[in-house]
C-alpha positions as CSV (number, residue, x, y, z in Angstrom):
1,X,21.9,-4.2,11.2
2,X,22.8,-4.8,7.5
3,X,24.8,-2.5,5.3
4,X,23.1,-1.2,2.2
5,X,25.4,-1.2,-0.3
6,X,23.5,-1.0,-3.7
7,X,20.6,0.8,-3.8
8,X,17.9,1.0,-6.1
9,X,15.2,4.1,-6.9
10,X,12.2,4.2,-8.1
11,X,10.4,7.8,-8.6
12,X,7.0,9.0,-9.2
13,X,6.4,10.5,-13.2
14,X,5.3,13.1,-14.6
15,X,6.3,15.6,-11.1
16,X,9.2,17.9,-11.8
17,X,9.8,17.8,-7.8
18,X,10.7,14.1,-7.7
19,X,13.4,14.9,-10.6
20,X,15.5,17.7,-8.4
21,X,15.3,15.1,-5.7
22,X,16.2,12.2,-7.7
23,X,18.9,14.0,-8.9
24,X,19.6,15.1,-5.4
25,X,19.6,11.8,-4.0
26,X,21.5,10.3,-6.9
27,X,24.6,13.1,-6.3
28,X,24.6,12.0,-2.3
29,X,24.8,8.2,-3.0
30,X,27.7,9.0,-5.4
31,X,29.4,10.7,-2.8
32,X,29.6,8.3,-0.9
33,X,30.8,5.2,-3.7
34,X,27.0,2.9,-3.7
35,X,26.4,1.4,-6.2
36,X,22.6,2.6,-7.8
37,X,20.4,0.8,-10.1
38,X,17.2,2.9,-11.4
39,X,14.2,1.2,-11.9
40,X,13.5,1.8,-16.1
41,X,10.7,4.6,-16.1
42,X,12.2,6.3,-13.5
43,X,15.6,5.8,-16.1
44,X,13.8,7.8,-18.3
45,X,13.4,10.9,-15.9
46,X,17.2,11.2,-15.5
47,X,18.3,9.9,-19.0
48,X,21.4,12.1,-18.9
49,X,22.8,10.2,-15.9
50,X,23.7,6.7,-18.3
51,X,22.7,4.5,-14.6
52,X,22.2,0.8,-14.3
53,X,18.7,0.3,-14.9
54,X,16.1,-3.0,-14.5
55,X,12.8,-3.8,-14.8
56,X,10.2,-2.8,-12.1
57,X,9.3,-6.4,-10.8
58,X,13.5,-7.3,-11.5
59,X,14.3,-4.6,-8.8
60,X,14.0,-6.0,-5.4
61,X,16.1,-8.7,-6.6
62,X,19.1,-6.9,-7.7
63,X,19.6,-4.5,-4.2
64,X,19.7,-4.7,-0.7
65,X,17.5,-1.2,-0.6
66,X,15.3,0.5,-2.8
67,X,14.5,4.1,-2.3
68,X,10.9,5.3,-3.4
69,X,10.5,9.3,-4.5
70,X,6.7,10.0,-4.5
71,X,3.3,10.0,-2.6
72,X,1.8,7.3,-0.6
73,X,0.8,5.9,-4.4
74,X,3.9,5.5,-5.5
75,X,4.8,3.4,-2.5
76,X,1.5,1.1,-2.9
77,X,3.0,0.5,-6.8
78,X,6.4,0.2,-5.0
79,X,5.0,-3.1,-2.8
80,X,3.5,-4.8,-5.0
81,X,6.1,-5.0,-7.2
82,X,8.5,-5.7,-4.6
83,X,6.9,-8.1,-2.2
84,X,8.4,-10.9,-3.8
85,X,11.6,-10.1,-3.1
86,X,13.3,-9.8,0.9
87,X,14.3,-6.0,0.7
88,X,13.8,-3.3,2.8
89,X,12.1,0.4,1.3
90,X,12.5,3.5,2.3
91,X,10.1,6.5,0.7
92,X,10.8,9.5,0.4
93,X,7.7,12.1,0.1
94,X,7.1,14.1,-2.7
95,X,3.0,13.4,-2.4
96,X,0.4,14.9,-0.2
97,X,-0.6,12.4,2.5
98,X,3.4,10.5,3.3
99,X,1.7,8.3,5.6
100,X,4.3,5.6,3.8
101,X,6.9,8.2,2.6
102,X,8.0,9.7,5.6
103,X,11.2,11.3,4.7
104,X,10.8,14.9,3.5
105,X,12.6,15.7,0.7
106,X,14.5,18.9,3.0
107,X,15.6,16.0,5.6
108,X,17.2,13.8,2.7
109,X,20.8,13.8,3.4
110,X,20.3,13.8,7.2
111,X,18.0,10.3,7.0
112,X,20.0,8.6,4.9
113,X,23.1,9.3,6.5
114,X,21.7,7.8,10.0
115,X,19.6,5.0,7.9
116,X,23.4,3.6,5.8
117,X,24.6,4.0,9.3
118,X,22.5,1.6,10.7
119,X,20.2,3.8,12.4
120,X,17.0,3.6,11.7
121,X,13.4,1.3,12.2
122,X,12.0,-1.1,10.2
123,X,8.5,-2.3,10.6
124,X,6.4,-5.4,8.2
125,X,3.4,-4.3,6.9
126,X,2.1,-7.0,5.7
127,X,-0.5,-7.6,2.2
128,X,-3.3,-9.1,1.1
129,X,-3.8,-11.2,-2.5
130,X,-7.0,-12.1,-4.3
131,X,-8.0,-14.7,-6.6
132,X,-11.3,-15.8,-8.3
133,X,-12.8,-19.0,-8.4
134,X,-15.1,-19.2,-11.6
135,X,-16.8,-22.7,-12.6
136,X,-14.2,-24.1,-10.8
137,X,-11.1,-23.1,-11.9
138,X,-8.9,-20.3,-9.9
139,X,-8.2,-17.1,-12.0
140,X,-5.3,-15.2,-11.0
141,X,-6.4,-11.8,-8.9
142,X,-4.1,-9.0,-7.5
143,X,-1.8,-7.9,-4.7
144,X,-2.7,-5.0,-2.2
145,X,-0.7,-3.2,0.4
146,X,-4.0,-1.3,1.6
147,X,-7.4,-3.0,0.5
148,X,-9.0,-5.1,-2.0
149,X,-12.0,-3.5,-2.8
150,X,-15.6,-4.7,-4.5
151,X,-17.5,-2.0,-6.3
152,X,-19.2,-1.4,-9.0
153,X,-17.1,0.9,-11.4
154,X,-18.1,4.1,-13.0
155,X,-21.6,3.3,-12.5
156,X,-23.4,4.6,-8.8
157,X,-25.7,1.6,-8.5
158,X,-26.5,-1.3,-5.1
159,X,-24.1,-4.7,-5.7
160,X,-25.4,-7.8,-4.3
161,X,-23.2,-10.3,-2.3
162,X,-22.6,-12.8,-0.2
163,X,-20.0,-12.6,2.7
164,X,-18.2,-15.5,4.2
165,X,-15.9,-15.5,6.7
166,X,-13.1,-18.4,7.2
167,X,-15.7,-20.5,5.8
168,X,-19.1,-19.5,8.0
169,X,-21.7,-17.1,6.3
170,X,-21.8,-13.7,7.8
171,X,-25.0,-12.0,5.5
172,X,-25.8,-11.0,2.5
173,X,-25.4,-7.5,1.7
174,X,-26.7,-4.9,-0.7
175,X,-24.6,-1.9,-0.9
176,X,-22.1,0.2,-3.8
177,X,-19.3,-2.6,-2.3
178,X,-17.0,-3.8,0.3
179,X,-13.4,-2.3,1.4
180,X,-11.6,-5.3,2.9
181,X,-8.4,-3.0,4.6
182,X,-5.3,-4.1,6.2
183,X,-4.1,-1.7,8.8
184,X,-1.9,0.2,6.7
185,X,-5.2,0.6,4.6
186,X,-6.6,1.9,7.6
187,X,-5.9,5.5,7.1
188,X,-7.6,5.4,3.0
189,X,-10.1,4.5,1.5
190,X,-11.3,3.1,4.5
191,X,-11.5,5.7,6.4
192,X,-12.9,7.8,3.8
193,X,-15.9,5.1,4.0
194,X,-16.6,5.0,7.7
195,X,-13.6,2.3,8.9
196,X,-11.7,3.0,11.9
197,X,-8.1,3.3,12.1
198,X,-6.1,0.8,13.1
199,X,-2.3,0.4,14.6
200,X,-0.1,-0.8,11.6
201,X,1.4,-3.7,14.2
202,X,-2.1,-5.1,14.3
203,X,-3.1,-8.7,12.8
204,X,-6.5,-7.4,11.5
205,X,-8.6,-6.8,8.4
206,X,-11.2,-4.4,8.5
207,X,-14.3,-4.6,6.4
208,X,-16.1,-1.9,5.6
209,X,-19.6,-2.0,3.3
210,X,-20.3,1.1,1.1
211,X,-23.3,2.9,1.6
212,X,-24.9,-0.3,2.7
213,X,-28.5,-0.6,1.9
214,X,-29.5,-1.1,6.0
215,X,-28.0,0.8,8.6
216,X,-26.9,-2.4,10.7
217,X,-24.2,-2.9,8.1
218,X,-21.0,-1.7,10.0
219,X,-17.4,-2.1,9.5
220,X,-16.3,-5.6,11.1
221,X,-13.1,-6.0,12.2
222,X,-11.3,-10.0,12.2
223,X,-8.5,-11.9,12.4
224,X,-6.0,-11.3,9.0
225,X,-4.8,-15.0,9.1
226,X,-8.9,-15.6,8.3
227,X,-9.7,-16.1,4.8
228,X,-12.5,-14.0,3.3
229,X,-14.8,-15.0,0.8
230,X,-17.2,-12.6,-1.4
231,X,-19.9,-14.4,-3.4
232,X,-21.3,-12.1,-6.0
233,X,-24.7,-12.6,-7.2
234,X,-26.9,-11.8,-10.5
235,X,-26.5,-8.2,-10.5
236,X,-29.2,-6.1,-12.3
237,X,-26.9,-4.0,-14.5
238,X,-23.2,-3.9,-14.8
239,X,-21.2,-6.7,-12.8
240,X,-18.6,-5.2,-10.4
241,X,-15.3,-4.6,-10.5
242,X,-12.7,-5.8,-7.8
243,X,-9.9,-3.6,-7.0
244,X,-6.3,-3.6,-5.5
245,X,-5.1,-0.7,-4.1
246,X,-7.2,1.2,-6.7
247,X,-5.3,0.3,-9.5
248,X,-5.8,-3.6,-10.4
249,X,-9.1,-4.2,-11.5
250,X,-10.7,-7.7,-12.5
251,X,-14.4,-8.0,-13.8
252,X,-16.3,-10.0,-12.1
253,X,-19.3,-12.4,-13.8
254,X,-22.6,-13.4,-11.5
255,X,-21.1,-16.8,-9.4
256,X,-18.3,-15.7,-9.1
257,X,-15.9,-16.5,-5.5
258,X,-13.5,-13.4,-4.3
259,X,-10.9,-15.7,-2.3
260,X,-8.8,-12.6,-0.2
261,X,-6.2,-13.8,1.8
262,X,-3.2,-12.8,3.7
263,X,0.1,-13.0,1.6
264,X,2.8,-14.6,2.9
265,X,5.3,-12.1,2.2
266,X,5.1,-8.7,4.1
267,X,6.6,-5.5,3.3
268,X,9.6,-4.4,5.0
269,X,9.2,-0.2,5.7
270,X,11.6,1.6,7.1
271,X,11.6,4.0,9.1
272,X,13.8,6.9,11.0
273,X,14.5,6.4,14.3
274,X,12.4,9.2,15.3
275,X,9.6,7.8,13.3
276,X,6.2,8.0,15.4
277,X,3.1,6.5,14.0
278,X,0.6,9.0,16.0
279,X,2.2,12.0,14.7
280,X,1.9,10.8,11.8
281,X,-1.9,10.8,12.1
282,X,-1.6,14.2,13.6
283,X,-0.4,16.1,11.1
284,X,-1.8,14.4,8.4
285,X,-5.4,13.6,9.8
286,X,-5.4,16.9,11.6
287,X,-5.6,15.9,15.3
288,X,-5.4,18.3,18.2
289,X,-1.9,18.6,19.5
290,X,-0.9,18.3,23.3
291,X,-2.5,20.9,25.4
292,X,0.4,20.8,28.2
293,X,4.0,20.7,27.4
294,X,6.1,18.8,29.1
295,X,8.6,21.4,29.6
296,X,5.8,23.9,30.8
């Protein structure tokens, strides 16, 4: 196991929670003489500090583990701006869901004791990355941790496209859009849309039409290492939009080919030892808990 000895955080802004457990956080790496670098807006939430600070995308490449303080959102910025770079992330939760950030802020000192000791999981998520091939020429897209998604904005109107699949035609589709999930993304948007869950070890993509105009439309689940391309054609009204994560957006223009592959690079997660994936989706997802106990 590697020793982490200089650690960089990044925290959610504009939530006075993730400040008391920055600061929190901050006062037990002291303690114990790492080094810390902060990324720069989360600087700016303990200015009175005076840390070493770097850009966002600069981060990963200056420490051997960054530390994320937020929600499951904070995380997805956290990856994309981080994939590039061969470190490890830990999250701690300060959101509502924490399927990513699994540390509570109450078990702070405890995990990060066991995790600098050595103790502790890692898992690769891996991402996807889009690009757009316009008249011929390649236009630079996004990168996703959870899904790249085709819809068509503010407006609630049907988009036409095209579906292809590692080259072969699937259909056409009318429908508000596609979700194209990776397992992580399994559990969001996703699901909200119909798409089943799938194990985070996986090596699938899920995709799921919205509000398809047939009924035979259903989520189709492939290999990840497949590339998928979406065709969009003469729309009536607004062109779509194309989405990462729900925060990159790219407009589209009638012709236009949404290349979504597989990145190369994966996220590395970890995890505590006791981490389990399944009650995970208990407590969050509200499943039914055992109905005999072991020790019964």
């Amino acid at each position: 196991m590697p020793t982490f000895t200089k650690l960089g955080l990044m925290g959610r802004p504009g939530h006075a929670g993730v400040v008391s457990t920055l600061h929190r956080l901050i006062e037990f790496l002291q303690a114990r003489g790492l080094q810390i670098v902060l990324e720069q807006r989360t600087a700016e939430l303990v200015p009175e500090l005076s840390l070493p600070e770097c850009r966002r995308h600069e981060l990963g490449g200056e420490c051997d583990l960054v530390v994320v303080v937020g929600g499951d959102g904070s995380m997805l910025n956290a990856a994309r701006a981080l994939i590039n770079h061969d470190v490890p992330v830990l999250g701690i939760n300060r959101g509502r869901l924490g399927f990513l950030t699994d540390i509570l802020p109450e078990e702070l000192e405890s995990a990060l004791d066991a995790v600098l000791a050595g103790n502790y999981r890692e898992e690769s998520r891996f991402m996807l990355e889009f690009s757009v091939l316009r008249d011929d020429e390649t236009l630079p897209g996004g990168t996703a941790l959870n899904d790249v998604v085709l819809h068509p904005g503010t407006a609630a109107q049907m988009i036409e496209f095209e579906l292809f699949i590692d080259g072969q035609f699937v259909n056409s589709q009318q429908s508000d859009g596609l979700i194209v999930a990776t397992p992580t993304g399994s559990t969001a948007y996703s699901l909200s849309a119909g798409g089943p869950i799938m194990h985070p070890n996986l090596n699938a993509l899920v995709l799921v039409p919205m509000y398809p105009h047939t009924l035979s439309s259903r989520p189709l689940v492939v290999d990840a290492d497949l590339e998928i391309r979406i065709v969009v054609v003469k729309q009536r009204a607004i062109p779509p939009l194309v989405s990462c994560d729900g925060a990159v957006r790219f407009h589209t223009e009638p012709g236009d080919e949404i290349i979504v592959r597989k990145k190369s690079s994966a996220l590395r997660l970890i995890h505590p030892l006791d981490y389990n994936y399944y009650e995970i989706c208990r407590s969050k997802l509200g499943w039914g808990n055992r109905l005999v106990r072991d020790d019964a």
